[in-house]
Phi, psi and omega in degrees: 000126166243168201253063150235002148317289205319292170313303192299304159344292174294298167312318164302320173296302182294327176322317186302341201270335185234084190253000156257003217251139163264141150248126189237101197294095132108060218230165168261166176198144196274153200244121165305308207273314150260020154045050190201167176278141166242134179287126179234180192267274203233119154256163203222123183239103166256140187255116182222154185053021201080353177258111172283121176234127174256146182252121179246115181256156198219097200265113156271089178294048168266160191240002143221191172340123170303154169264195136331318205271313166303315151289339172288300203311317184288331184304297201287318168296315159319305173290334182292300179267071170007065161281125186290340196218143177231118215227134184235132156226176217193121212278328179260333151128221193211137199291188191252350165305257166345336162290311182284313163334320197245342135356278234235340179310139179253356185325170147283342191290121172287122198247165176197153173226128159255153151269182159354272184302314179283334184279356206263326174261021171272145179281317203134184179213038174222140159235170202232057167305149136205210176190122179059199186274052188225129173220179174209130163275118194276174145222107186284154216271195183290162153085345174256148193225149169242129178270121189263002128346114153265128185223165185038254165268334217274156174279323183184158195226150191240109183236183185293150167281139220068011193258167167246166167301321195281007189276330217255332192263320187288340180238045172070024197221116191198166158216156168228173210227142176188155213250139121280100188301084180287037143287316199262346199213076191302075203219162191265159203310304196296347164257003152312294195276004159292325172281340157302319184288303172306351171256342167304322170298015207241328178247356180210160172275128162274154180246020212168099182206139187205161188208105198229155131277158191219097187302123210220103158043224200271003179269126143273121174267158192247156174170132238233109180261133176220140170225159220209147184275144159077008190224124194258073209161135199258120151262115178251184193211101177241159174197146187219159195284092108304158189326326193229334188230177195219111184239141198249171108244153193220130203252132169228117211221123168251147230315321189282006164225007171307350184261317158315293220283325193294309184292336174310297196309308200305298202310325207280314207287338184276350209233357170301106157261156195269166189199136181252149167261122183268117215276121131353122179266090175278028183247130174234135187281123191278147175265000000 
């Protein structure tokens, strides 16, 4: 295969994957920063809510591993055409440097390195939790996937890509989504999570709980670290305010990775939009 096999490949696949979507095979896009056209592989443009989100796709035709250096180089392009998503794919996978590189990005852009093979089962990277007509278009951080499966209070929950939940929940590294209706209960993100707290404290000792705000473009997201005696796992808490609602994640981490896992939560929850939903009336009056 050469790689221009290869870039055509990689396009086939996403077309499948995005199939309301435009897409532009091998096309430019003006760089803010470097004030020129940038040759990008695959763009991907969705219009949701009135809102344009770009997807920057990158075909690495390499015969080993992408490096460091291959990711920083994307980064920096991404951020240049004010791309929302960033896709590296790669035939070889990647170095653990590089992995860590796009890990560890403190950008907004949300990034993933794919091979092939993962790209031939990829969904896309957006999901729609919601409760009663209050939703969000989710998007999950690097390295992450959202499971839209409601179970218990949670709407839908985000764990590592290769994991199912219980694999993610036995190993304590997780996050779940969740609504306040300020319409039927009024209360503001801060004072949500006081009340998360007082009901933990109502079954386990906190030994450590603090609530800072975190200034996000036009948003203050609230966000809230607690640590509970006997419990081998970091709970963080982010919520953030909308008009009718409150949309929360609440991260369960355990310590050597909590400060990465603290940037997931901020990043999923800041990036969130809301949307309202409209429940279908199945009941019909018979005549």
């Amino acid at each position: 295969m050469t790689w221009q096999e290869y870039e055509r490949e990689v396009f086939k696949n996403i077309s499948r994957n995005y199939p309301d979507a435009e897409l532009e095979f091998n096309s430019k896009i003006f760089g803010k920063y470097s004030r020129g056209m940038r040759q990008c592989d695959v763009i991907i443009r969705q219009t949701i809510e009135e809102v344009e989100y770009i997807t920057l796709i990158d075909a690495k035709y390499y015969k080993k591993r992408i490096d460091v250096k291959a990711v920083e180089s994307f980064i920096s392009m991404a951020n240049d055409v004010d791309a929302d998503i960033g896709i590296l794919v790669t035939p070889l996978g990647y170095s653990e440097s590089a992995y860590n590189r796009a890990e560890y990005d403190t950008s907004s852009i949300l990034l993933d390195i794919l091979t092939v093979e993962e790209l031939k089962d990829f969904q896309g990277h957006w999901a729609i939790p919601y409760a009663g007509e209050n939703g969000v278009i989710l998007s999950p951080a690097f390295g992450w996937i959202i499971d839209a499966t409601q179970r218990w209070s949670m709407v839908a929950s985000s764990y590592r890509i290769g994991f199912d939940f219980d694999q993610a929940f036995k190993e304590k590294e997780f996050i779940y989504f969740g609504f306040w209706d300020t319409n039927k209960d009024p209360l503001t993100a801060e004072q949500l999570l006081k009340n998360q707290v007082e009901l933990i404290s109502e079954r386990s000792k906190i030994l450590e709980s603090e609530i800072q705000p975190i200034q996000k473009s036009s948003n203050t997201l609230f966000i809230r670290k607690t640590i509970i005696e006997n419990y081998l796992a970091v709970e963080y808490a982010c919520a953030v305010e909308y008009d009718d609602f409150i949309f929360y994640g609440i991260l369960i981490s355990p310590e050597n990775r909590e400060s990465v896992n603290r940037q997931k939560l901020i990043q999923m929850i800041e990036r969130a939009l809301p949307v309202g939903i409209k429940q279908k009336n199945t009941h019909h009056n018979n005549t």
